[in-house]
C-alpha positions in Angstrom: 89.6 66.6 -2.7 93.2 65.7 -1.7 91.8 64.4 1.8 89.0 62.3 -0.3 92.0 60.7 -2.4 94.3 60.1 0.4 91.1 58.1 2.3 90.2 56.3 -0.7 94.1 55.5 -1.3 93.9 54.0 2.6 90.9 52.2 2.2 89.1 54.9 4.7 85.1 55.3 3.5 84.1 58.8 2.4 81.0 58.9 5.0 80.3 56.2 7.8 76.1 55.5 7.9 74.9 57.1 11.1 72.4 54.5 12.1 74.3 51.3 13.6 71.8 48.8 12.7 73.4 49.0 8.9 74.5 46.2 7.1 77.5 47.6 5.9 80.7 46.7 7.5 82.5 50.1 8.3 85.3 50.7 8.1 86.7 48.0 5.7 89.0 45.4 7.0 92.4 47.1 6.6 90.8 51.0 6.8 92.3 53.9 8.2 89.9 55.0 11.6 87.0 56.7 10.9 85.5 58.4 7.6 87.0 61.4 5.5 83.6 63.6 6.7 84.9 63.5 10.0 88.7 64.0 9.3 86.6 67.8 7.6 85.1 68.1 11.0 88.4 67.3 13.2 90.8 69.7 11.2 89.8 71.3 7.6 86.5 73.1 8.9 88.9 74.6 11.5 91.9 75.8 9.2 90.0 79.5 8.8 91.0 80.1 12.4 93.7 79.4 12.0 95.2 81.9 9.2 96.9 84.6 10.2 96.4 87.0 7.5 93.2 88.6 6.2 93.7 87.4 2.9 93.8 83.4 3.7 91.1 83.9 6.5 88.9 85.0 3.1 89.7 82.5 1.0 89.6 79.6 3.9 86.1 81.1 4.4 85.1 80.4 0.9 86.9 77.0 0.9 84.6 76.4 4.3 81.7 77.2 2.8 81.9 74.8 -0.1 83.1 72.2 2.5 80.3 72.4 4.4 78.1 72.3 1.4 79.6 68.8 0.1 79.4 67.9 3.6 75.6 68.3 3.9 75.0 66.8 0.1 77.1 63.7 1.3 75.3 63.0 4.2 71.6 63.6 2.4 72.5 61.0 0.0 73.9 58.7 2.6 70.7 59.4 4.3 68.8 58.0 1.5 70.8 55.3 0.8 70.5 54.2 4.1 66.1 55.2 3.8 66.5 52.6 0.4 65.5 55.6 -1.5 68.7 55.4 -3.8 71.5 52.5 -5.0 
């Protein structure tokens, strides 16, 4: 969540639309590069190889898990934003 807040705080969207014939204009004028989904991708996704103790390997496993989980919910509903399926 503290990666979503900072990227709202610098104007950097949550999820860029996949398909470049969008309308929307990503990023915003004055954005940070990129979305937040891949700033998960680029570092927080690979934080559980990174631990070096048993116990935060465990609970950056967990933490993972529900990443990747928002991850895939986030882009389903971009997906059908972008389908018109959704406001």
């Amino acid at each position: 969540m503290r990666c979503c807040a900072y990227s709202a705080a610098t104007n950097r969207p949550l999820h860029l639309p996949s398909s470049s014939s969008s309308s929307n204009s990503f990023p915003p004028p004055g954005a940070v590069g990129g979305d937040a989904i891949s700033h998960f991708e680029d570092k927080l996704v690979k934080l559980e190889g990174m631990m070096k103790i048993e116990k935060g390997r465990e609970m950056a496993r967990v933490r993972t898990q529900r990443l990747r989980e928002f991850m895939k919910w986030t882009e389903e509903e971009a997906n059908e934003v972008e389908e018109g399926k959704t406001l």
